[in-house]
C-alpha angles and dihedrals in degrees: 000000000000138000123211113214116184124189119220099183126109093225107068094210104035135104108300079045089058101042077053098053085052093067101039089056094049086044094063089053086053088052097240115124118218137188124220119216114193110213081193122171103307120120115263121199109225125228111292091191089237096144093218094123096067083060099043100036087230143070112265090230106071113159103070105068101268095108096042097050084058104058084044091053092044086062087042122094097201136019124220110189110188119181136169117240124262126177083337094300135081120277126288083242105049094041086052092056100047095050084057092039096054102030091064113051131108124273096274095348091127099034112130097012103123127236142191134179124222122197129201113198136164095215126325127002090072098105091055101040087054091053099047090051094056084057095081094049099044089059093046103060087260122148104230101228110212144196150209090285144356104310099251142126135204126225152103086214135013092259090064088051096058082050089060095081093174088054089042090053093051098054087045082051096041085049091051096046088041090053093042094057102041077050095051094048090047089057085044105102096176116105118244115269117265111257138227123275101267112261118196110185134140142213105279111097108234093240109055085048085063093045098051087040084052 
C-alpha cells in the first residue's frame, strides 16, 4: 500500500512541504509507505488539449515530471496534492501539471484511487484553493478522504506551520483516515462494479439544434 503526495509549491522545503511531510510521517505508523514528488520551480507547459496523449498512452511532453508522476500514481493506491496558495488559487505550476496529469490518464484507470488535497497559506485563499483541487478527484472516480477539519495549514514559514498545532492535528487526522480506507480497499476482495456505456452530450437540446440547422 502506497500514497502519493505531490508538492505544488515553488519552494521545495517550505510549508505545504511540511504539512506533507506531516502526513508521510503519520502515514509510516500507520504502515503505509508513500512517495513524495517536488513540482518545484521549473517551468511546466500546460495542456494544450491535443489529444496526443489517448494514442500514444502518454503526455507529449515528457521531460518535466508529469509522466512520470503518472505511471507513479497508477502504482499508487491514494493521491495527496499540496500546493501553496497563489492569488486564491493553486499554483500556475501545479494547475498546469494536473491538467496534464489527469488528462492523460487512462479511462479508470484512477477510480477508486483516494484523494485528498492539502493547502499552505499565509492568511486567506485557502478555502478556494481546497475546492478547486477536489475537483480533479471528484471527476476522476476518486473518493475524496477528509479530516477534522478543511485541510489546510498557517504559516509564513514551516516553522509556523509546526506552530500551528490545529493544522498540525488535521494533517495528523487527514494521514489516519487516508491510511484506514487504502487499508480497507486493499482487504476488499469484491470487483468494481461494471459502468455505464460512456455518454458525451452537451447542453443544446437536439431539437432546437434542428430547428436553428433548418
Amino acid at each position: 500500500m502506497k500514497v502519493l503526495l505531490l508538492n505544488g509549491s515553488p519552494n521545495q522545503n517550505g510549508c505545504t512541504y511540511t504539512a506533507l511531510r506531516i502526513i508521510a510521517d503519520r502515514l509510516k505508523e500507520n504502515g503505509v509507505d508513500s512517495t513524495l514528488i517536488q513540482i518545484g520551480r521549473k517551468p511546466i507547459v500546460g495542456c494544450l488539449g491535443c489529444g496526443a496523449c489517448r494514442k500514444l498512452g502518454r503526455c507529449v511532453y515528457g521531460d518535466d515530471g508529469v509522466n512520470a508522476a503518472r505511471d507513479e500514481l497508477e502504482a499508487s493506491d491514494g493521491l495527496i496534492v499540496g500546493s501553496a496558495v497563489h492569488y486564491a488559487s493553486a499554483t500556475g505550476a501545479l494547475t498546469s501539471f494536473l491538467d496534464r496529469l489527469f488528462f492523460s490518464r487512462p479511462n479508470g484507470c484512477l477510480r477508486m484511487k483516494f484523494g485528498a488535497a492539502v493547502v499552505s497559506c499565509r492568511r486567506g485563499g485557502a478555502t478556494a484553493t481546497f475546492d478547486q483541487l477536489n475537483k480533479y478527484f471528484t471527476i476522476s472516480q476518486m473518493p475524496v478522504v477528509s479530516s477534522c477539519y478543511w485541510n489546510m495549514v498557517h504559516g509564513f514559514t514551516p516553522e509556523d506551520v509546526l506552530a500551528d498545532k490545529e493544522g498540525v492535528r488535521t494533517m495528523q487526522v487527514l494521514a489516519d483516515n487516508m491510511a484506514y480506507l487504502v487499508k480497507m480497499r486493499a482487504a476488499y476482495k469484491e470487483p468494481l462494479p461494471d459502468l455505464p456505456a460512456p455518454q458525451v452530450t452537451n447542453f443544446v437540446r437536439e431539437d432546437l439544434l434542428r430547428e436553428r440547422e433548418g
